[in-house]
C-alpha positions, 0 to 999 in steps of 0.5 A: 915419391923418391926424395930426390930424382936422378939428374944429368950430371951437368946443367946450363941455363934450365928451361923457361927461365930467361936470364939476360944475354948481356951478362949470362947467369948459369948454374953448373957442377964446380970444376977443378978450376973453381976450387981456387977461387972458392978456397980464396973467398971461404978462406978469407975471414975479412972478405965483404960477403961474411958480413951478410951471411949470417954474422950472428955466428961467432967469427972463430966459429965460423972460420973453423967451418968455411975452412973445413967446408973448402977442404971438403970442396978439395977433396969431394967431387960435384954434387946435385944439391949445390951448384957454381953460379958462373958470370961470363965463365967466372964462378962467383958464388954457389947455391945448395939445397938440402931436404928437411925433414921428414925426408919425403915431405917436399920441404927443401931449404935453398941457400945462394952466396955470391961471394965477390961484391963486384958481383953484387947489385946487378940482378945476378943474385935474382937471376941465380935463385930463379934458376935454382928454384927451376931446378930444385921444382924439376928434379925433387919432390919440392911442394915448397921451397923456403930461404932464411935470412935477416932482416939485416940482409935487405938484397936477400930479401928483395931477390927471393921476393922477385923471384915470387917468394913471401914471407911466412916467418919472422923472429923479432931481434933474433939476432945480434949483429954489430951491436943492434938486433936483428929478425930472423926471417924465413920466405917460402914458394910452393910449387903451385905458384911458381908453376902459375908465375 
């Protein structure tokens, strides 16, 4: 089986996945109108979001990263593997994916940030894993699906267990975070049981 299968080039809200009417969660390409807002947030080294997504890198270091990463943004057009989470027409985030390997093997490793806090705490970040778990099993090979994260990043925790995740690795103190320590923790989801839930 092909690492990756062809898709549409465009996706709204994916099949047999319920998102609430109040406030619609739905996975797209990023469009032009996006990179704004996306440069604003991955440039931001005060912004709220870089305190939860992996602060054990050093801050120069991960400065030089978002900023070369929103160039690339600039100057590269959509692509399968990563997604604008939009909120009432509003990107507020982004999620991606990408194989481990062996490439083939049905491992895929999925990423979400939802960069405003105003966003934040209203089930958008679980309603977004959701969908792109229904997609990453529709249009890979995956036979399992993981995230990584630390035990400091409790919200990461919860939504990848509401979706059906477990944990199946932990790293104790791991990680230095704001003078304490930290577990490194990985959840995973094969496709079985997503398909069962």
């Amino acid at each position: 089986m092909p690492a990756r299968m062809a898709r549409p080039g465009t996706s709204g809200i994916m099949r047999g996945v319920n998102v609430s009417p109040a406030r619609p969660v739905v996975l797209r390409d990023r469009q032009p109108r996006d990179l704004p807002t996306l440069t604003r947030w991955l440039n931001d080294p005060q912004a709220e979001w870089r305190r939860w997504d992996a602060p054990y890198f050093a801050a120069a270091a991960t400065n030089k990263t978002m900023r070369a990463y929103a160039q690339y943004l600039a100057q590269n057009g959509p692509d399968a593997d990563e997604r604008v989470i939009d909120v009432d027409g509003v990107c507020v985030g982004m999620v991606n994916r990408s194989e481990e390997e062996p490439v083939g093997g049905g491992w895929w490793d999925l990423g979400i940030l939802i960069y405003d806090p105003a966003s934040w705490g209203a089930g958008i970040g679980t309603r977004a894993l959701r969908l792109w778990v229904a997609d990453t099993f529709e249009w890979t090979n995956a036979h399992v699906v993981t995230v990584s994260t630390w035990s400091g990043n409790e919200r990461m925790i919860r939504a990848a267990r509401r979706v059906g995740f477990r944990e199946c690795a932990r790293v104790r103190e791991a990680y230095p975070v704001r003078g304490q320590r930290f577990d490194s923790v990985k959840l995973d989801l094969l496709r079985a049981e997503w398909e069962a839930r």
